[in-house]
C-alpha positions as CSV (number, residue, x, y, z in Angstrom):
1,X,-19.5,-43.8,-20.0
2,X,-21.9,-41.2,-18.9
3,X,-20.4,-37.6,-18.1
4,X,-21.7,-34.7,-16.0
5,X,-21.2,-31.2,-17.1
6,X,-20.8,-27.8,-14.5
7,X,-20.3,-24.4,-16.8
8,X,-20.4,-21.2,-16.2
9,X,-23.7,-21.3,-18.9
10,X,-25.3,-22.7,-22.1
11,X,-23.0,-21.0,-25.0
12,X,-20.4,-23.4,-22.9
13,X,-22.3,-26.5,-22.6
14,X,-22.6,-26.1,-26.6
15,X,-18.7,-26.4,-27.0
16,X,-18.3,-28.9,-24.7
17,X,-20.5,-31.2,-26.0
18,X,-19.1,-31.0,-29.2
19,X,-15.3,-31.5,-27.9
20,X,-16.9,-35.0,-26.1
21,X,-18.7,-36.1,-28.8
22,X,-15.0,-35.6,-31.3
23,X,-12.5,-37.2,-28.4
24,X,-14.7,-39.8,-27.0
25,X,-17.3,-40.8,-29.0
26,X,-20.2,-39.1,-26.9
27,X,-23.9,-38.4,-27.6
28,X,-25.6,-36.0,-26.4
29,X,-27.9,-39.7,-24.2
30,X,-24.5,-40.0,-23.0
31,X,-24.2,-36.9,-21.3
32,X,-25.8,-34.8,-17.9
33,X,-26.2,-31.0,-17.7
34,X,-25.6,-30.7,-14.2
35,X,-25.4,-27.0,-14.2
36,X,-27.0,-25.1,-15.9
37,X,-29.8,-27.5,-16.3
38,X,-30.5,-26.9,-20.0
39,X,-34.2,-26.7,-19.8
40,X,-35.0,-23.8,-17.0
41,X,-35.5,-21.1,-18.3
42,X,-32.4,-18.4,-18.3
43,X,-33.9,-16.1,-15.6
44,X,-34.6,-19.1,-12.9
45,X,-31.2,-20.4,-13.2
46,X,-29.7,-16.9,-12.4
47,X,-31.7,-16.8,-8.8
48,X,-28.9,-18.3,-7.0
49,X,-26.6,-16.1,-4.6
50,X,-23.7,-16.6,-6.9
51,X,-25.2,-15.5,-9.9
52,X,-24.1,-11.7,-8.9
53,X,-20.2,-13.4,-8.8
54,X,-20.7,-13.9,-12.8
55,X,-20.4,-17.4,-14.0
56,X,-17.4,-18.6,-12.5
57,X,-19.4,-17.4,-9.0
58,X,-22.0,-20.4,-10.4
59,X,-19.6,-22.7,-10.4
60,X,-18.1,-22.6,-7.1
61,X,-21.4,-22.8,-5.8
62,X,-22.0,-26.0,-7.2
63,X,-19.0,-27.2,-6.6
64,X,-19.1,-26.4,-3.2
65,X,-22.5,-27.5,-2.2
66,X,-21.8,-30.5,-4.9
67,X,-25.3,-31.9,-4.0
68,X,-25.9,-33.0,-7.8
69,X,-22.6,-33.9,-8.2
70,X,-22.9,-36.2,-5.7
71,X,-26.2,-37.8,-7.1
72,X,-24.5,-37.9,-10.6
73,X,-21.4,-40.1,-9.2
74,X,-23.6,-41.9,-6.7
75,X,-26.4,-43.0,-9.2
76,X,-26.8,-46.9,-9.6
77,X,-26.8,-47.3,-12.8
78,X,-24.2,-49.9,-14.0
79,X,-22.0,-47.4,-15.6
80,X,-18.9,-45.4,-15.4
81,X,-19.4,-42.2,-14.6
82,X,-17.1,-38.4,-15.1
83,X,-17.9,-34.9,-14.2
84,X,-16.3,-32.1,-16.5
85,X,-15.8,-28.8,-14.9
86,X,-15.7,-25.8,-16.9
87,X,-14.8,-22.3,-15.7
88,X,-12.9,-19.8,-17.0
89,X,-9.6,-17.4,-15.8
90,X,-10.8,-14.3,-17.1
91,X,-11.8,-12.9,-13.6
92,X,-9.5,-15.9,-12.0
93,X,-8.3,-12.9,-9.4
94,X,-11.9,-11.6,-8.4
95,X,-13.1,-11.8,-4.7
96,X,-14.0,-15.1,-3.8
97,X,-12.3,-17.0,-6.9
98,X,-8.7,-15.8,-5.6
99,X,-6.8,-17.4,-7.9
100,X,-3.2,-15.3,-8.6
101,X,-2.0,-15.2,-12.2
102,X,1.4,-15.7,-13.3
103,X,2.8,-13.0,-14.9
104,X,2.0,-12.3,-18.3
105,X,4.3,-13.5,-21.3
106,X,6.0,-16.4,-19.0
107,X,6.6,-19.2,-21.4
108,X,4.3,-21.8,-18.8
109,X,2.0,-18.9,-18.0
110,X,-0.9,-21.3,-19.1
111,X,0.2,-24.2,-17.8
112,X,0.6,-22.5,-14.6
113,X,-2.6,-20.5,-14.3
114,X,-4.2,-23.9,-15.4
115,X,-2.9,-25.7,-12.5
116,X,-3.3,-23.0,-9.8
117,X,-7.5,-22.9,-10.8
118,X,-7.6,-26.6,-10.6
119,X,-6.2,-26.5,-6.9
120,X,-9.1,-24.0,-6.1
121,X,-11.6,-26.0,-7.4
122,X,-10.5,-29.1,-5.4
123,X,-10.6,-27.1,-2.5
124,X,-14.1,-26.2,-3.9
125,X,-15.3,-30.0,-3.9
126,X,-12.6,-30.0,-0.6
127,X,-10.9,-33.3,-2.8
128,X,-14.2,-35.1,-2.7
129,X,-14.2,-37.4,-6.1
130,X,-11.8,-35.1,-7.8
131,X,-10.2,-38.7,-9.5
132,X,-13.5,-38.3,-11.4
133,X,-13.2,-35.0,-12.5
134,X,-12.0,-33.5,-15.4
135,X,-11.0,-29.7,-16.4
136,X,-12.0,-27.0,-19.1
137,X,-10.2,-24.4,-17.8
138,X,-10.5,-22.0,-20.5
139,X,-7.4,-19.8,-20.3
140,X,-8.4,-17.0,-20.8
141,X,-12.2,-17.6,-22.0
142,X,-13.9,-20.3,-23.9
143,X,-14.5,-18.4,-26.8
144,X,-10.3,-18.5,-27.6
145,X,-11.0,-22.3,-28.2
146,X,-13.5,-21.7,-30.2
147,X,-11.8,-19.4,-32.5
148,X,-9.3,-22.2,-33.0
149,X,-11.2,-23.7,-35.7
150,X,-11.7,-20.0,-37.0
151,X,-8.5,-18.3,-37.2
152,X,-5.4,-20.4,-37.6
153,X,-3.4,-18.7,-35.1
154,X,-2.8,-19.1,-31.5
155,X,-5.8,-18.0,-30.4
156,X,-4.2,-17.8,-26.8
157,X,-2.9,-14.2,-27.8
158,X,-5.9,-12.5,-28.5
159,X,-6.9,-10.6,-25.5
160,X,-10.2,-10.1,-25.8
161,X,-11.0,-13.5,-27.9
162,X,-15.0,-12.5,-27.6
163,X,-14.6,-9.4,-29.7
164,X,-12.1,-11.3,-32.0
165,X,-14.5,-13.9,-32.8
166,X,-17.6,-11.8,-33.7
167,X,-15.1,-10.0,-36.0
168,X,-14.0,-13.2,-37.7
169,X,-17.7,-14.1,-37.9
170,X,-18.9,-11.1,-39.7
171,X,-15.7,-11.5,-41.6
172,X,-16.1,-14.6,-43.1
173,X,-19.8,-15.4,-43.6
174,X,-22.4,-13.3,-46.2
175,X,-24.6,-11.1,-45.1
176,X,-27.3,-13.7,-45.3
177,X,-25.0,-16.1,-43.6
178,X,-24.5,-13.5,-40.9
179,X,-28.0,-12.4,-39.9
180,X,-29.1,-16.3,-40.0
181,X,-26.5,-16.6,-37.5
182,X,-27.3,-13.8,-35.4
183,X,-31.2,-14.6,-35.3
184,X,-30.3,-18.3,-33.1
185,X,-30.0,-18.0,-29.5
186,X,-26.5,-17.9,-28.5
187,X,-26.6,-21.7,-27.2
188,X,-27.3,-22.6,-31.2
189,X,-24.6,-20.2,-31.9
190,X,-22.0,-22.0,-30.5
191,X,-23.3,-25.6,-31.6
192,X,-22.8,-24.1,-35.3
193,X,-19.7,-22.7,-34.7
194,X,-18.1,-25.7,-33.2
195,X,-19.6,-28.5,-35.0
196,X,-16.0,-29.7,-36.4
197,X,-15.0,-30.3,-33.0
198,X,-17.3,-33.3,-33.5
199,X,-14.4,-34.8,-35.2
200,X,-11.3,-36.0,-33.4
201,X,-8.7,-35.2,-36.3
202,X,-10.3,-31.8,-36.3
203,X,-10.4,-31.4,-32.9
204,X,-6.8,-32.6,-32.5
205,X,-5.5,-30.2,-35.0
206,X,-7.7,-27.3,-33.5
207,X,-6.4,-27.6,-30.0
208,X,-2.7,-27.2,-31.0
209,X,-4.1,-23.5,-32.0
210,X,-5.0,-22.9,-28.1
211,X,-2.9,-24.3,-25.0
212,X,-5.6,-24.6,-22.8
213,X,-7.8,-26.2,-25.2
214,X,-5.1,-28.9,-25.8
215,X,-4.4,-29.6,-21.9
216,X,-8.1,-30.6,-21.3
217,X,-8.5,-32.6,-24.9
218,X,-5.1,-34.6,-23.4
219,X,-6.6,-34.7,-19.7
220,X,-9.5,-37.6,-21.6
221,X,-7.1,-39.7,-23.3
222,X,-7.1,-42.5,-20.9
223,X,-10.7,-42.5,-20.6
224,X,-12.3,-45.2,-22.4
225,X,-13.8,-44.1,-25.7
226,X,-11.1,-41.7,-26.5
227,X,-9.6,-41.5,-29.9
């Protein structure tokens, strides 16, 4: 199986890898950086029109044009192939991404705001291939999944999961451990930090810390490879 990846940038690609590699076996041969495209530099890949939309704004723009996606699905190799989108709700009610949340503190509040920015993506791709597609929706940003491994509560209720996890980092590592850390580009950043996703009894036990997580770990158990 080969798989295509669309997120909202690098830091995200570096998680995502890592939760393929732990639920179905993948290596990094196995797998297509769609968008971003992992070698351009960071400037060039920020030219596009939707790059002033933030990341989500990248997203929709190549999910509506869907001009590599279509070259990913369509290639001839003998193969079975899968894109994962990523994207995630923190600005799900911006301009343009119009997505409306549920109100806060509903018991299915994640399932439902899940659901409701899958719809707008299909209407994105306007349903073309969506039965290969898969979803990171990151409710509320990616960063809550990584904290799963972390912190060992649910991470869902931290509301602003990027400050949490910078505090849990300088928390728990030395000061040596710390500026090492600091000193890699944030795409090696998050590889470190979620290398134990890289194991599926890991991973399984990390996602029951974070809704979201565990909805699109679930969404790749039919696919073949999965653990």
């Amino acid at each position: 199986m080969r798989v295509g990846l669309v997120t909202e940038g690098r830091t995200d690609l570096a998680v995502l890898v890592n939760i393929l590699k732990g639920k179905l076996g993948l290596d990094r041969a196995d797998l297509v950086f769609i968008r971003p495209e992992h070698y351009i530099d960071e400037t060039d890949s920020y030219e596009q029109p939707e790059a002033q939309l933030g990341g989500w704004g990248r997203v929709r723009g190549e999910c509506m044009a869907r001009d590599k996606i279509r070259a990913f699905l369509n290639s001839p190799i003998d193969d079975e192939f899968l894109v994962v989108i990523h994207i995630d709700t923190a600005e799900a009610d911006q301009k343009g991404y119009d997505v409306e949340r549920p109100r806060r503190g509903d018991p299915d509040y994640t399932e439902v705001l899940r659901q409701r920015v899958v719809e707008r993506i299909n209407t994105w791709l306007e349903g073309e291939d969506v039965d290969r597609v898969r979803y990171a929706v990151a409710v509320e940003e990616i960063d809550a999944w990584i904290l799963t491994i972390h912190s060992t509560k649910d991470t869902a209720a931290y509301h602003d999961p990027k400050k949490k996890l910078q505090e849990v980092i300088s928390k728990n590592k030395s000061e040596k451990e710390r500026k090492q850390h600091f000193q890699l580009k944030p795409w090696e950043q998050a590889n470190a930090l979620t290398q134990p996703f890289r194991k599926l009894r890991e991973l399984e036990k990390f996602a029951g810390r974070n809704r979201s997580l565990w909805l699109f770990v679930e969404s790749l158990r039919s696919l073949p490879g999965a653990g």
